[in-house]
N, C-alpha and C positions, 0 to 999 in steps of 0.2 A: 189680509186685513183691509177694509174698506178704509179708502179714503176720506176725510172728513173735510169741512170746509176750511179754507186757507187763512181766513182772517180769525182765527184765534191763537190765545195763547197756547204755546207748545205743549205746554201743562198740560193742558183739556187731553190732547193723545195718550197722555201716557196715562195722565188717572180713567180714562176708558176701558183701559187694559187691565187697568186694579180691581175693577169693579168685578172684572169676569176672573181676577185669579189672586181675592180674598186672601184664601187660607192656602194659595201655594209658595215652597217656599223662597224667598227670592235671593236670602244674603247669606251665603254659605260661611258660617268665621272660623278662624285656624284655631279656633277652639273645641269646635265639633256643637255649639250650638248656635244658631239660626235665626234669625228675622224672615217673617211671611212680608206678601205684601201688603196687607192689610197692616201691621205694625211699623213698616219702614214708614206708609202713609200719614198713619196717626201722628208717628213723630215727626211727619213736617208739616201736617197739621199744626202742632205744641208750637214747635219753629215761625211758622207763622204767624201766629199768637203773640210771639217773643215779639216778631219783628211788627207787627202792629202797636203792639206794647209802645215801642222805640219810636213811632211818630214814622213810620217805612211810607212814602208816598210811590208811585208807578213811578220810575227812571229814577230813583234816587239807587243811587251806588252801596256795593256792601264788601268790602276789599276782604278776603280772607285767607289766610297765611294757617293752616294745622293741619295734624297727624291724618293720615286716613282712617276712619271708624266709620260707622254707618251714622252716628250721627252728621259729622262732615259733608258726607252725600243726601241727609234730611233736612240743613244745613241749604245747599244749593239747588234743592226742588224747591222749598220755600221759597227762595227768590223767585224762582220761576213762577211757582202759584202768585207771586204778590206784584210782578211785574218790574222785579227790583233789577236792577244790572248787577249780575255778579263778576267778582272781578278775584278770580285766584292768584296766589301769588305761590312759587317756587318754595318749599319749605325750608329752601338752605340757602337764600337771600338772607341779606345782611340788615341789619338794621337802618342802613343809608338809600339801602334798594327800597325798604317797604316804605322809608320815608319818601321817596321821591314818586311812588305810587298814589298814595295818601295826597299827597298835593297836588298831583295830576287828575285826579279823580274826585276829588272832595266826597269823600264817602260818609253816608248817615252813621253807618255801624262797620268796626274794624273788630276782627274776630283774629286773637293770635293763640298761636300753641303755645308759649311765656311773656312774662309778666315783661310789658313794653318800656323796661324802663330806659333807654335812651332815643326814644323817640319824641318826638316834639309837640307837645299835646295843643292840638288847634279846636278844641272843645269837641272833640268826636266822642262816641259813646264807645267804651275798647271792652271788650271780653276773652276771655283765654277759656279754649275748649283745646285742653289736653290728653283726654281720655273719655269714656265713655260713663265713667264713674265722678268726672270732675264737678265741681260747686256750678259751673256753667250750664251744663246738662242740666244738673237738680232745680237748677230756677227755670229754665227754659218749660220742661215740662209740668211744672207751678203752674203756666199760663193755662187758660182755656186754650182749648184748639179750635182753630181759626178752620173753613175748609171752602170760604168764598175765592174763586177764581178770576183775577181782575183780567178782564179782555184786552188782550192785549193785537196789534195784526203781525201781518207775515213779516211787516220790512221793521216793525219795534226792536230795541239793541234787547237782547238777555244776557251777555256777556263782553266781558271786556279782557283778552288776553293779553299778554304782554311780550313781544319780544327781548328775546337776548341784549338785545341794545350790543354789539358786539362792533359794530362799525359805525356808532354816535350814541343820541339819546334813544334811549329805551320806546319802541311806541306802542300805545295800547289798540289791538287788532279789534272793530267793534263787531260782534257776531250775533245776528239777526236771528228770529225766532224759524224766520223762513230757511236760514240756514242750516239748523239744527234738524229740522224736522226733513227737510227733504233729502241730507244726505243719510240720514238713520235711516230714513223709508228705502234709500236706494240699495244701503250696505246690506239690507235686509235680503233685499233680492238680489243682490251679486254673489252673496256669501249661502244662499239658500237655509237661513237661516231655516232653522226646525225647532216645532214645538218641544221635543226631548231634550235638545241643545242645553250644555252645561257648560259654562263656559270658566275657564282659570283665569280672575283677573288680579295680577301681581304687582301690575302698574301704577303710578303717582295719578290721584285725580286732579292735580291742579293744570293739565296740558291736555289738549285736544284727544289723543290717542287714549289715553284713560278715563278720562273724563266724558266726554262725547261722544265719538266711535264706540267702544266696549261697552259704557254701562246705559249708553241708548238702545243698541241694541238688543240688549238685555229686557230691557222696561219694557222698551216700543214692541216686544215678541209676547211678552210673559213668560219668558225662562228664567233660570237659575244659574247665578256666578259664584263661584268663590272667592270672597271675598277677601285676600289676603293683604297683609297691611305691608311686605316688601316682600321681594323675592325671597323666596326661602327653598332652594333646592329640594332638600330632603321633603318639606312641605309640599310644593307641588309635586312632585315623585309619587309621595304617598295619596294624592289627592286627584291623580291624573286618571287612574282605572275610574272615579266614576266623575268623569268629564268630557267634552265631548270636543271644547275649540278652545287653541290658547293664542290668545293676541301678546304678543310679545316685541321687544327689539332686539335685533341680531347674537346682541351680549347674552340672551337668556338660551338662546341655540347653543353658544359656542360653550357654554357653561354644561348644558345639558348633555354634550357628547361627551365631557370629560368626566363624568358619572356613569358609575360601574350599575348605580339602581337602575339607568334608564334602558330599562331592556323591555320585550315585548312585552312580558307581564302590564307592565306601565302605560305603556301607549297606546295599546291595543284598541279600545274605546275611542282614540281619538280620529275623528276625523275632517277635522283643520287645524293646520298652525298655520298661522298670519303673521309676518312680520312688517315693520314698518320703524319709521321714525328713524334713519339711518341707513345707511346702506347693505343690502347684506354682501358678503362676498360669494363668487362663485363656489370659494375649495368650502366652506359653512354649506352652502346649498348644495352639494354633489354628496359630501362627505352625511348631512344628513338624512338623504335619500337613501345611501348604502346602508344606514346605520338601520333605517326604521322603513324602510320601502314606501316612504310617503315624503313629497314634494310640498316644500316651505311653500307658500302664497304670499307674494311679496307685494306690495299695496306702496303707493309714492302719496301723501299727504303733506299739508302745513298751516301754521295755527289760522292764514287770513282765508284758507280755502278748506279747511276740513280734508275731505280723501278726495281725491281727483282721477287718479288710476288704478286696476287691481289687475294682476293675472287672474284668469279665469278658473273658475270653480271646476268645471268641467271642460278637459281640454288641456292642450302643452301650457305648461310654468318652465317661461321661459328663465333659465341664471340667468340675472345680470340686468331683468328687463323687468321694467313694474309694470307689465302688463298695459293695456288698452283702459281709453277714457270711460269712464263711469257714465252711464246712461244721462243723459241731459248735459255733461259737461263736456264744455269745446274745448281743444289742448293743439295750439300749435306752435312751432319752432320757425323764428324767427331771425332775420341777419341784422344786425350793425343798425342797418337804415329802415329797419321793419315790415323787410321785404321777407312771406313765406320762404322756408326751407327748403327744397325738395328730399327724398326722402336718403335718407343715411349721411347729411348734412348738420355738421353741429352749428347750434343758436341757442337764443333763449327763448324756455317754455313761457307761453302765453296761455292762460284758460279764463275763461268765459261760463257761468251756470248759476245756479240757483245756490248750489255751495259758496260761491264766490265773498267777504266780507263786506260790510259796509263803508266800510274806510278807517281812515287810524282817529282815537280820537284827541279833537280838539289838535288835528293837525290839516285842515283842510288842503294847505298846497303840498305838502307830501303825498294825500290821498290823490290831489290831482297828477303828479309826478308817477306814481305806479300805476296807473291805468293809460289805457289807449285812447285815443278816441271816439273808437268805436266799443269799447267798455271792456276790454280785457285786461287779467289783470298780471302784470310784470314780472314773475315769478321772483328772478334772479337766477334760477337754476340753469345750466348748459346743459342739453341734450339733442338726441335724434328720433327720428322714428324712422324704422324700416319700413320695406314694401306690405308691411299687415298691416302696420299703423301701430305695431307697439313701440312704445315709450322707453326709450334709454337714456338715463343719465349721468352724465361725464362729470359734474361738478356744479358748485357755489360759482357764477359769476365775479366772484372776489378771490376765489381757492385758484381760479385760472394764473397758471407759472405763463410769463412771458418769457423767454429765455433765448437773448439773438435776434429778438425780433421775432420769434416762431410761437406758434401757441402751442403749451405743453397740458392735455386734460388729466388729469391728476387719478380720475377712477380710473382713466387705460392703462395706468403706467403700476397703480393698485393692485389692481387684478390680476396684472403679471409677475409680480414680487411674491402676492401671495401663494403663487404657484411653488414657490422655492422650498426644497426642504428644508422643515427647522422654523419656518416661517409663521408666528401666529397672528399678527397684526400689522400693516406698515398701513404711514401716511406719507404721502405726497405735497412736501409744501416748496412754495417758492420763496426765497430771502434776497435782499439787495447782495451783488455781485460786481465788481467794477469793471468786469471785459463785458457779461453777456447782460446788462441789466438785472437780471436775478436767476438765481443758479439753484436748479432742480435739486432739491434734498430729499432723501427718504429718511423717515424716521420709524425704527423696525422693532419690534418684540418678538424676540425669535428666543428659541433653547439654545442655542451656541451664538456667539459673535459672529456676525455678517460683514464679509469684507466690503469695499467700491468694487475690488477687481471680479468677486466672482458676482455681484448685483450684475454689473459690464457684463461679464463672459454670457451671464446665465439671459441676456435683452439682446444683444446682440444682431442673433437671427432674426428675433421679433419685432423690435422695433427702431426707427430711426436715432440717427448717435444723437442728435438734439434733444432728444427723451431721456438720455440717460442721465441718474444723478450723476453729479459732481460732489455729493458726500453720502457718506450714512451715519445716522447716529444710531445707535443701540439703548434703549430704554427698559423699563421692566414693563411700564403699562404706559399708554396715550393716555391723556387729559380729554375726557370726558363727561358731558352734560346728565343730565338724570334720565333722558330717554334714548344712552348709547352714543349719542354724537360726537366723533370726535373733535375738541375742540382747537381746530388749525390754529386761529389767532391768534391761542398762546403758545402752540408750538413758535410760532412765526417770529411769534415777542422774542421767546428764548432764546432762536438761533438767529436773531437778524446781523449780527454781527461776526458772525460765522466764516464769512467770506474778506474782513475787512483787512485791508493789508498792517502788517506790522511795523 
């Protein structure tokens, strides 16, 4: 695909690609009928329209909280065409969370999947797009269609994501048009994306990974996804012989082993699975390889940086390593005092690129706080890189156990548990302790009870006794986010008292 000039809006690339693939079709539904792109178009055309309608000026905000449909994703092109910042929200935030978005963002138009009734009405204009058939859609597509492109440049915001807020306030990630567009153009070429490419997408579009990575690449090629509104095993199973890449997180792997349908009939057509947005485990990525003779592509992303690293298309996928920096982006590992790493040294990832964010918004000294200054930006992750220069990561800069004074990386100690029979899941957290400052826990989903002694017996050899926990807990499942992540800090809430004497 030829490169076009840099200072417009991101739009202008992808309605390029509509021109030349009209009548092909682009939104596979788990219903068995379809949207070309020429009608995904039209309808954010109508969208446009709407938001014209509403008084929509360039940078004015459009907060949206509903279901996945294809109107949703006609929905967030519109913005794109009109220059709007869109601002997704989590579809299982609380009515306190959308509140505190809404006032951070003062947004023109609030679009919810139900009717807002305890939210705090600050004269915003609210709509509820529930379904594809709702009273929302029917006036939306009332309007004319709009199909004027407001020029937008490389560095204008198009989005505004929001983190976790998990360790204070919540911040919104500001994501540039330049951002968008050059890591889609990059993934393009990492992942050799191909004109037959059919890709299964299963994923939430309101975060990075579903929303940008997958259904950019999708537009930005002129292929075809299916377009599924959750995971649905049996669904993708049945939908996979005519498919060709599935971008998923780890939890869709571990699911897919333990289906009796997923045999070669199924997969056979496929040739990439991608994971990302979580970590995958080693015994996931060997045990899949045995299953299907084909090697996961593990890819390291985050909502202020888009994708940053990938194993390689062509060549070893390596377990355990997300692979080498993405063409144009710089990734290095740094100490304490921001002194480079050498190599198989743990610190925190720093990167540098064109993917990189804008900064958070309406947080200026925070954005000055995570960057360098020479412009790199703070990850928070713990890792290393080996003598190739791929990328391994040990952990969350906050998930790091201190324990004795010794730093305990929480993925080493992971990896090796997972090794254990019986073993489906464990996390690695650290809890206040009153000898060692905080004392190693695993927290495990296994098919039988997991003792302390045989966790001990079975680390032993492998790793130092300061690595070993000091308890297990036994669960049925981790606490997890909507893109696999498991969620430590509330492990950490749960057992902080674990250790506390009687």
């Amino acid at each position: 695909m030829d490169k076009v000039e840099a200072d417009v809006n991101f739009f202008h690339h992808l309605h390029e690609v509509v021109a030349q693939n009209r009548d092909k079709k682009c939104l596979l539904l788990d219903d068995g009928s379809y949207w070309t792109y020429e009608q995904l178009f039209q309808c954010t055309f109508h969208f446009a329209g709407f938001l014209r309608s509403q008084g929509i000026q360039v940078n004015d905000r459009v907060v949206v909280q509903c279901e996945k449909c294809p109107e949703a994703l006609a929905l967030y092109l519109a913005c794109l065409q009109m220059g709007t910042i869109y601002v997704p929200v989590n579809t299982s935030a609380t009515a306190t969370e959308i509140q505190y978005v809404v006032e951070d963002t003062e947004p023109k138009v609030l679009v919810l999947k139900d009717e807002p009734s305890s939210l705090t009405n600050y004269g915003i204009d609210c709509f509820v797009l529930s379904s594809s058939e709702c009273e929302f859609v029917s006036q939306v597509r009332s309007h004319s269609a709009y199909s004027e492109i407001m020029i937008r440049s490389d560095a204008d915001i198009a989005a505004i994501l929001y983190t976790s807020g998990t360790t204070g306030r919540a911040k919104g990630a500001m994501l540039s048009h330049r951002n968008l567009r050059s890591n889609a153009e990059t993934l393009l070429k990492t992942w050799g994306w191909e004109r037959t490419d059919v890709l299964l997408h299963a994923l939430p579009i309101y975060h990075v990974h579903g929303l940008f990575v997958a259904i950019h690449c999708v537009l930005l090629s002129g292929t075809s996804m299916w377009f599924f509104r959750t995971f649905d095993l049996e669904q993708i199973i049945r939908r996979m012989p005519h498919a060709t890449v599935l971008m998923g997180v780890p939890t869709y792997y571990i699911r897919l082993l333990k289906e009796q349908g997923f045999s070669h009939k199924a997969f056979k057509a496929m040739r990439l699975f991608i994971s990302g947005s979580a970590p995958l485990s080693e015994q996931t990525f060997n045990s899949f390889f045995d299953r299907t003779d084909k090697r996961i592509l593990e890819r390291y992303g985050m909502t202020e940086t888009g994708m940053i690293t990938s194993n390689p298309l062509k060549g070893e996928r390596v377990a355990g390593s997300v692979g080498f920096p993405l063409d144009g982006v710089a990734v290095r590992i740094v100490d304490k005092e921001g002194n480079q790493s050498s190599s198989d040294w743990v610190g925190e990832i720093e990167v540098k690129g064109p993917n990189v964010f804008a900064g958070y918004w309406r947080m200026p000294e925070k954005t000055r706080e995570e960057f360098t200054t020479d412009s790199y930006f703070k990850t928070g992750d713990m890792g290393y890189k080996n003598d190739e220069g791929r990328v391994f990561i040990v952990g969350r800069e906050k998930d790091l156990v201190i324990s004795g004074g010794l730093n305990v990386y929480p993925a080493e100690i992971e990896t090796l548990i997972d090794e254990m029979e019986g073993v489906e899941e464990n996390a690695i957290i650290g809890v206040p302790h009153p000898d060692f400052g905080e004392g190693v826990v695993v927290v495990v989903v296994s098919e039988e009870p997991i003792t302390l002694d045989a966790v001990r017996d079975f680390l032993r050899e492998k790793v130092a006794s300061y690595k070993h926990p000091k308890a297990v807990i036994s669960v049925g499942d981790l606490p997890k986010n909507a893109m696999g992540k498991v969620q430590k800090n509330l492990l950490r809430q749960s057992y902080s008292s674990l250790f506390e004497e009687n």
